[in-house]
Every structure is written in structure tokens, then in C-alpha cells.
N, C-alpha and C positions, 0 to 999 in steps of 0.2 A: 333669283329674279333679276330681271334689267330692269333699268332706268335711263329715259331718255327724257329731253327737254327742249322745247322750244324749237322745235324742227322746222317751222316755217314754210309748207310747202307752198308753192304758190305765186312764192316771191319771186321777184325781179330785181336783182340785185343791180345798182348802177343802170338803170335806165337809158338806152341811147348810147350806151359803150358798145362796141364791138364782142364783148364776152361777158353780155348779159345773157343773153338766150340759152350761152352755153353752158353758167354758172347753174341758172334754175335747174336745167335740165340735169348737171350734176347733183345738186340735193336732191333730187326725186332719187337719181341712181344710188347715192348714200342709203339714203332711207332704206331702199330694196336690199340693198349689201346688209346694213341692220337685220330685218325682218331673218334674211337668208340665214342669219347668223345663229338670233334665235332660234331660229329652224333645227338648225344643225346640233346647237346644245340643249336640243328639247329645255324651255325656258320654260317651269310652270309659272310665271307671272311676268305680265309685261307693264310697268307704271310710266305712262304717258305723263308727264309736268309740262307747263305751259302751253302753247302753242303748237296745234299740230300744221294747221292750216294759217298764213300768212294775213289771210282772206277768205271771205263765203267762199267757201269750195265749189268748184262747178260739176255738174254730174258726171261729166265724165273723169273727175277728180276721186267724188263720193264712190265710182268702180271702180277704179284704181285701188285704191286703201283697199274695200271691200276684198280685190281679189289676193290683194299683200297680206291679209289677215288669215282671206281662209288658208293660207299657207300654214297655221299656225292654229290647227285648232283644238289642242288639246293645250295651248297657253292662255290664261285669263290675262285679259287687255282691259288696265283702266284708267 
């Protein structure tokens, strides 16, 4: 199994800096490198701990995950 925690999608790291935009946008890419990984080591268990989401995830947030998951569908994600 993995275990991951507190991923925080969502977030805006440093608000008003020049390399916020681009920090977020790096933890989304993390996260997908994750997932990929699982992929690759057929992972039968995935345990999410804390925080996936930063914030109310916005829909086009909730397909995002969605389509990172089906990547993964003989992994149980809890």
C-alpha cells in the first residue's frame, strides 16, 4: 500500500509572489507523478490522511482527481 498526506490541492502558496502560480501548479504535477507511480507499482491500496483538497474543490478540481483516479482502478483509495 501508499500513504500519502495532506496534499493540499488547491493551495496558493505565498499569495502575491511571483512563484505562486507556479508552486500550485507544481503540487497538482507532484500529485499526478504520485498517482503515476502507483500506477506503475500496481498499488492495491491507496490511504489518503489529511487533506486532499486545500479548499471546496471546484469542479473542474472534482474531474481532475476523478480522472487521476481512474488511472488506478484496480487500487482501493481511502
Amino acid at each position: 500500500f501508499f500513504h500519502i498526506s495532506d496534499v493540499h490541492l488547491g493551495v496558493s502558496p505565498d499569495p502575491g509572489f511571483p512563484w505562486s502560480d507556479l508552486r500550485c501548479r507544481e503540487i497538482w504535477q507532484s500529485f499526478e507523478a504520485f498517482i503515476q507511480k502507483v500506477s506503475e507499482k500496481q498499488v492495491d491500496l491507496l490511504l489518503i490522511a489529511g487533506d486532499l483538497f486545500h479548499r471546496q474543490p471546484l469542479m473542474r478540481e472534482i474531474k481532475e482527481i476523478n480522472s487521476l483516479f481512474a488511472l488506478i482502478p484496480k487500487t482501493k483509495i481511502v
